[in-house]
Residue, then its C-alpha position, 0 to 999 in steps of 0.5 A: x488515473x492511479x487508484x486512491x487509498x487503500x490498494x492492498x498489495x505484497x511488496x518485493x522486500x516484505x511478507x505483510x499487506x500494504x495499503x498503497x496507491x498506484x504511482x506510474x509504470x506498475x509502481x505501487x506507494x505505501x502508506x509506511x516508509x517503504x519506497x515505491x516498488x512493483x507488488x508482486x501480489x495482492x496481499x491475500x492471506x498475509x497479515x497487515x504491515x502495522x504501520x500501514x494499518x495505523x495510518x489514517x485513511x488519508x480520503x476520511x481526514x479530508x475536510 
């Protein structure tokens, strides 16, 4: 079973974390509009993506 929110990780194309979800094969989806990709880390160090971060955790708005 994929890991629910948030999985914090470095994408290929970015220099921030992002809070994300695993998909299949490796693949990871973020909460901002980044397209699904493979983490190539775990985001330790780096500041969060803004969009990311303001999202609301989508487990807690559950009713």
């Amino acid at each position: 079973m994929p890991a629910r929110y948030p999985l914090l990780v470095q994408l290929p194309g970015g220099r921030v974390q992002h809070a994300a979800r695993e998909l299949t094969n490796g693949l990871v989806k973020t909460l901002c509009p980044k397209a699904p990709a493979r983490p190539i880390g775990d985001g330790t160090g780096l500041p969060y993506c803004a969009a990311c971060r303001h999202r609301p955790n989508p487990i807690s708005q559950q009713g």
